[in-house]
C-alpha positions in Angstrom: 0.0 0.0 0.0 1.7 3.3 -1.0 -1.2 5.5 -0.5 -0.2 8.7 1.4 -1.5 8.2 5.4 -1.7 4.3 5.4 1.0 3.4 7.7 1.3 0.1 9.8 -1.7 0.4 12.0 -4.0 1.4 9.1 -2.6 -0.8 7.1 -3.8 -3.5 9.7 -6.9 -2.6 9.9 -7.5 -2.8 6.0 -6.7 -6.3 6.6 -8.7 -7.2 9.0 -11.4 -5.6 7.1 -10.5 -7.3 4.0 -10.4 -10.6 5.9 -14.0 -10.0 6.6 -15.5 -8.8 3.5 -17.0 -12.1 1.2 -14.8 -10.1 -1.4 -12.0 -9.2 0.6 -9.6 -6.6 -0.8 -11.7 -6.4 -4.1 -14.6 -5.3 -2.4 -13.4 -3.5 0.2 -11.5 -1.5 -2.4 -15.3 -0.4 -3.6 -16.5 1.0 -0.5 -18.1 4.4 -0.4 -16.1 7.5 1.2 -19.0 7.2 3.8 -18.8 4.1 4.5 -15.2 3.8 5.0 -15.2 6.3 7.4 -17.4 4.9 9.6 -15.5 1.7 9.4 -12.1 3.5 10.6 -13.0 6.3 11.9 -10.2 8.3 10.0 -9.9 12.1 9.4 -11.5 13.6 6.6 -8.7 14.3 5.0 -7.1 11.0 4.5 -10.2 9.5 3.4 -10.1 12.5 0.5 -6.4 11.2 -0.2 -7.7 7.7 0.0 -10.5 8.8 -2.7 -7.5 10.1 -4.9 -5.2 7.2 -4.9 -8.5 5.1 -5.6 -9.6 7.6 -8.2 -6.0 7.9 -10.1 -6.0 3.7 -10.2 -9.3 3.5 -11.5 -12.6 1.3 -9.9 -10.5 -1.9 -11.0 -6.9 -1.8 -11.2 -4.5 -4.3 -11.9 -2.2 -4.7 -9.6 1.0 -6.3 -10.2 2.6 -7.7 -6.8 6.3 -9.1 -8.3 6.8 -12.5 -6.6 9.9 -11.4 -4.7 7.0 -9.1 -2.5 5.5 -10.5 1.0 1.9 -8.7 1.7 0.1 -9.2 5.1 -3.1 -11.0 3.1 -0.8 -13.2 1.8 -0.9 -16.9 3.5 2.9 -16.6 4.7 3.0 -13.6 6.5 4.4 -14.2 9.4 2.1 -14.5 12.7 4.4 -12.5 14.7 4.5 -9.5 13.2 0.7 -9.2 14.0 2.3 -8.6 17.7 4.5 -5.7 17.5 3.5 -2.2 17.4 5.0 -1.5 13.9 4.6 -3.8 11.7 6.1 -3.8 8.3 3.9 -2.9 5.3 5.6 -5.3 2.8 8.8 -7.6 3.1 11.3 -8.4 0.3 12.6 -11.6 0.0 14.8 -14.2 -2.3 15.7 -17.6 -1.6 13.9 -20.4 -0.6 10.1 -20.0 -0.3 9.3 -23.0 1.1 11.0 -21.4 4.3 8.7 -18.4 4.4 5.9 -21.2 5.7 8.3 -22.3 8.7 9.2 -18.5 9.5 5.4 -17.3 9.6 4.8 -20.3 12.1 8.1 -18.8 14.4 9.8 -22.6 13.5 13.6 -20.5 13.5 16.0 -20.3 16.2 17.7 -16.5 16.7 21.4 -16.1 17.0 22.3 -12.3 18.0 25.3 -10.5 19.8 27.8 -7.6 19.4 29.9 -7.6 16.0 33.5 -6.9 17.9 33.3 -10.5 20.0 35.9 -12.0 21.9 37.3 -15.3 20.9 34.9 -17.1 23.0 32.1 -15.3 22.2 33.1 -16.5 18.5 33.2 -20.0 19.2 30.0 -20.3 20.6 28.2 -18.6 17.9 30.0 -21.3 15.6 28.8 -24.1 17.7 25.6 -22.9 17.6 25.1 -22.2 14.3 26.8 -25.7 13.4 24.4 -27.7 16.2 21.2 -26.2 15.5 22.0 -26.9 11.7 22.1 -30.2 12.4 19.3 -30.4 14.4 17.7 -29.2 11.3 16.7 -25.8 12.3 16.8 -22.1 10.4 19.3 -19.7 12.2 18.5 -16.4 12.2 20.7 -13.4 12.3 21.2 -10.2 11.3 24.3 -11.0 8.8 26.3 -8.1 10.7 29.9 -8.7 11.6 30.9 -10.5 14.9 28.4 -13.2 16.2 25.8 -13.1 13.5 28.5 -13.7 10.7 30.2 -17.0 12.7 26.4 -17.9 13.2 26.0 -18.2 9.7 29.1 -19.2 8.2 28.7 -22.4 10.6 25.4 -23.5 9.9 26.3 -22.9 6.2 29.2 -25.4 7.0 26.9 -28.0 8.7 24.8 -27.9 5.6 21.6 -25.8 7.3 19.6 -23.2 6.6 20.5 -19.9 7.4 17.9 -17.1 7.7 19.1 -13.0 7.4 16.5 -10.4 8.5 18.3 -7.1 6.6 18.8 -3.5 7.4 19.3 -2.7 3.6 17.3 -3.8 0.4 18.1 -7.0 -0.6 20.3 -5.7 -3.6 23.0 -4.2 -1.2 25.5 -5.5 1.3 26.5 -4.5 4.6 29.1 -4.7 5.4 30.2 -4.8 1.8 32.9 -7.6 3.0 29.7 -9.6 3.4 28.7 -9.6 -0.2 29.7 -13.0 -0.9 28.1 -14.5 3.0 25.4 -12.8 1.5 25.0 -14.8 -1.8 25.8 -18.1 -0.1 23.0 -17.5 2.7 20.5 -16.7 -0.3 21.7 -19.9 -1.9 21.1 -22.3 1.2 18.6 -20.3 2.8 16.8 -16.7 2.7 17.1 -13.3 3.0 14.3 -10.6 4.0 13.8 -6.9 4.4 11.0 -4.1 4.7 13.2 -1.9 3.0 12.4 -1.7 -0.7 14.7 -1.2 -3.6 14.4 2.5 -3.8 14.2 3.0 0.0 17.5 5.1 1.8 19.4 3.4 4.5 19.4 4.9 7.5 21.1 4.4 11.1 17.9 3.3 12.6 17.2 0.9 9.8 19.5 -1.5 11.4 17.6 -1.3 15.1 14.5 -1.5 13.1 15.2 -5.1 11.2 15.8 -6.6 15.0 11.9 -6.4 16.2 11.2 -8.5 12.4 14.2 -11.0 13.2 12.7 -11.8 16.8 9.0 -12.2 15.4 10.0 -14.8 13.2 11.4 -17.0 16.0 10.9 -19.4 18.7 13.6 -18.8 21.1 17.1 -16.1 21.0 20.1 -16.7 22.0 22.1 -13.6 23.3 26.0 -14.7 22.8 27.6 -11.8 23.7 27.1 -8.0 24.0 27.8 -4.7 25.4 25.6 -2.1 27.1 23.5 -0.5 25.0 23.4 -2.6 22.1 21.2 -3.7 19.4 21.1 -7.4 20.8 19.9 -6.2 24.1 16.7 -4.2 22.1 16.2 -8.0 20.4 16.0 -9.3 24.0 13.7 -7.0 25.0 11.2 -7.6 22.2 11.5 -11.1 22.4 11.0 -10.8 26.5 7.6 -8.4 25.5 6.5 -11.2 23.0 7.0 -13.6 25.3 9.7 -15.8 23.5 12.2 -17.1 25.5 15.7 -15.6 25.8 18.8 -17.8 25.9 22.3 -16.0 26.9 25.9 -17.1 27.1 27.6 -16.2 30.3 30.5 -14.2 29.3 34.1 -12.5 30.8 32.9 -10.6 33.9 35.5 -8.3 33.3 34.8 -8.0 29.0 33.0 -5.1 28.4 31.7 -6.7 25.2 30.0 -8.9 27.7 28.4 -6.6 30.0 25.2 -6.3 28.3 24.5 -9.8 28.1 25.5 -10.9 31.8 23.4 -8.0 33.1 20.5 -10.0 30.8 21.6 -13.0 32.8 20.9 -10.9 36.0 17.0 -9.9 34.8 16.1 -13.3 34.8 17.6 -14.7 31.4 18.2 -18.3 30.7 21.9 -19.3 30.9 23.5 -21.5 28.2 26.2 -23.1 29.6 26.3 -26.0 27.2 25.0 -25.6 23.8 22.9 -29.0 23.8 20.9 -28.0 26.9 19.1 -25.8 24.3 19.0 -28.3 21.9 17.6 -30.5 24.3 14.6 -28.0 25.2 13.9 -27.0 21.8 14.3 -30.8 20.5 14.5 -31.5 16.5 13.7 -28.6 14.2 11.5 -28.5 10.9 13.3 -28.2 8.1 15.6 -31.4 6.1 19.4 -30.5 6.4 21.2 -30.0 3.2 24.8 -31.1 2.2 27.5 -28.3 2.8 29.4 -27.4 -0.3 32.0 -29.8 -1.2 31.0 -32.8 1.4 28.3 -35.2 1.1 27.0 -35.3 4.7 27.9 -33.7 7.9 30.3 -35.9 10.3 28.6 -36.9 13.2 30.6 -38.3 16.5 28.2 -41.3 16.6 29.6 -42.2 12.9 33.3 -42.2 14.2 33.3 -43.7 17.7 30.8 -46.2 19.3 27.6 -44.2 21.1 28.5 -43.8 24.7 32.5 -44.5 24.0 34.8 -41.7 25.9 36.0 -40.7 22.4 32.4 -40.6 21.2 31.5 -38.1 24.0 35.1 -36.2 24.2 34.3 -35.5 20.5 31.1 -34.5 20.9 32.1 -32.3 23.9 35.0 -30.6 21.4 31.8 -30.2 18.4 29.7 -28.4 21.4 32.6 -25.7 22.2 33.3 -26.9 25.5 36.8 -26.2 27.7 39.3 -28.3 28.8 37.6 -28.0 32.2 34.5 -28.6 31.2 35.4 -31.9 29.4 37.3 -33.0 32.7 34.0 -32.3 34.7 31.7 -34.1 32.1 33.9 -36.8 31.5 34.8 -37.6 35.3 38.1 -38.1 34.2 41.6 -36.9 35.0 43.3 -33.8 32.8 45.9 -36.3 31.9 43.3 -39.1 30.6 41.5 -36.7 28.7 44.7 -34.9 27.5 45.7 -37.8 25.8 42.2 -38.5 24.0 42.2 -35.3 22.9 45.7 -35.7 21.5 44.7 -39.2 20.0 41.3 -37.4 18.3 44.1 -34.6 16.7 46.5 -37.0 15.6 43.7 -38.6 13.6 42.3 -35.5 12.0 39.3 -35.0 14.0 40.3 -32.3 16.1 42.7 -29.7 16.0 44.1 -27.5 19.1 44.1 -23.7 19.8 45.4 -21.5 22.2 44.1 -21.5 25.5 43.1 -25.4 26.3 40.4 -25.1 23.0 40.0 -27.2 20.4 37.9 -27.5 17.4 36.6 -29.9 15.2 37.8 -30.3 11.6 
């Protein structure tokens, strides 16, 4: 809807009308001046700008809505956006559609946190991007820098299905350096925006895109994030929709942390261990796709026998955990477990980093 004076909450009123009407949009498009005005109970002079859009378009137009265009009649709008207090008019998308379905249902998992992390804060974004991939759900981010990138570029890795919600039409980058992160979520996955083609960019675009990315999930996870940020605006909209709020205990002395931990004093959920959330949320919706350049995603129950220590020492290393925490879970001794781990590099499975870490190749 373009017509001068029709912003969100008219616009949602329309619809409901329309819904209504045994003719929906086509007859409600016919209705008298009078009439529409004692529908809405608008001022007299948008119903006379209303009368001129309708007059310059004719008592039957056609309409063109290009496929690429999301409008809140259509079947896969999605739910939550009937819940916020400014919803979009129109969304852009390309990708894959059959994902729109899950998204309008909230059937997506949100990854957010500052774009300056710390190392740890980086690894647990990659862990859960690569976990929730393969528990076959759509992670969505913001495709900034930091924690939303490693978000993606890990559940791209695991072969899932990454989800950006955009401050920008879909034709432009940002940060340029994400150009190609961009292409390869469109090509696993989807991207969406409010902003059209034409439409400027603006500062607040950005803080705008986070109340759509939360309305499209189930749950958010808050990895890391300073005071005053826009992942702590995310948590607050997810908090008012009443969707829970996930957040990784960070450095108590970090300052890119100090957002998040105070979340964690307001009542958050901690996430210590990235398959306690997997366990609560359980298997997602969507099939898992192969990652480029490998036909399935390596598994620690296709390596080692279920409920062997390298079996759960590898899975331990594929959930991000320390050297600590493996000791704890495993009941074992630092040495015992030092040498598993060196058995699981020494066969390619793993590989060390600084600071006790390892990863999984």
């Amino acid at each position: 809807m373009q017509c001068p004076g029709i912003g969100s909450a008219r616009m949602r009123q329309l619809c409901s009308a329309a819904s209504e009407a045994p003719q929906g949009w086509e007859e409600l498009w016919g209705w008298p001046s009078q009439r529409l005005q004692q529908a809405f109970k608008w001022p007299s002079s948008l119903i006379a700008s209303l009368d001129r859009y309708r007059g310059a378009l004719g008592s039957c137009p056609s309409i063109e809505v290009p496929g690429h265009v999301l409008l809140p009649c259509d079947p896969e709008w999605p739910a939550g956006f009937d819940s916020l207090e400014r919803p979009p008019l129109s969304l852009q998308w390309c990708g894959h559609r059959e994902l729109l379905s899950l998204l309008s249902s909230q059937q997506a998992i949100a990854v957010v946190g500052t774009r300056r992390p710390s190392a740890h804060g980086r690894r647990m974004a990659e862990a859960l991007g690569r976990a929730l991939a393969q528990a076959h759900w759509p992670v969505v981010s913001g495709l900034a820098e930091g924690i939303d990138a490693a978000a993606h570029r890990a559940c791209l890795r695991a072969g899932g299905r990454p989800v950006a919600v955009l401050g920008t039409p879909l034709h432009r980058a940002y940060p340029s350096q994400h150009r190609g992160l961009q292409q390869e979520v469109t090509q696993a996955g989807l991207l969406m925006t409010e902003l059209r083609d034409s439409e400027r960019v603006m500062r607040s675009s950005f803080a705008l895109r986070n109340r759509l990315l939360i309305a499209l999930t189930r749950a958010v996870v808050v990895v890391e994030c300073p005071k005053h940020s826009g992942a702590l605006r995310s948590a607050s909209v997810a908090r008012a929709m009443g969707i829970p709020v996930w957040v990784v205990p960070g450095d108590a002395l970090r300052e890119s942390a100090q957002g998040s931990n105070a979340l964690l004093r307001s009542g958050a959920l901690p996430l210590i261990n990235v398959q306690h959330l997997i366990d609560q949320v359980g298997s997602g919706p969507c099939p898992s796709r192969s990652a480029p350049g490998q036909t399935s995603v390596l598994q620690p129950e296709n390596v080692f026998p279920v409920g062997s220590v390298q079996n759960r020492l590898l899975k331990l290393v594929h959930q991000g955990s320390s050297f600590e925490e493996m000791v704890q879970s495993l009941q074992s001794s630092s040495e015992s477990v030092a040498a598993e781990l060196l058995k699981l590099e020494l066969s390619g499975l793993v590989v060390a980093q600084s600071g006790l870490r390892w990863r999984p190749l």
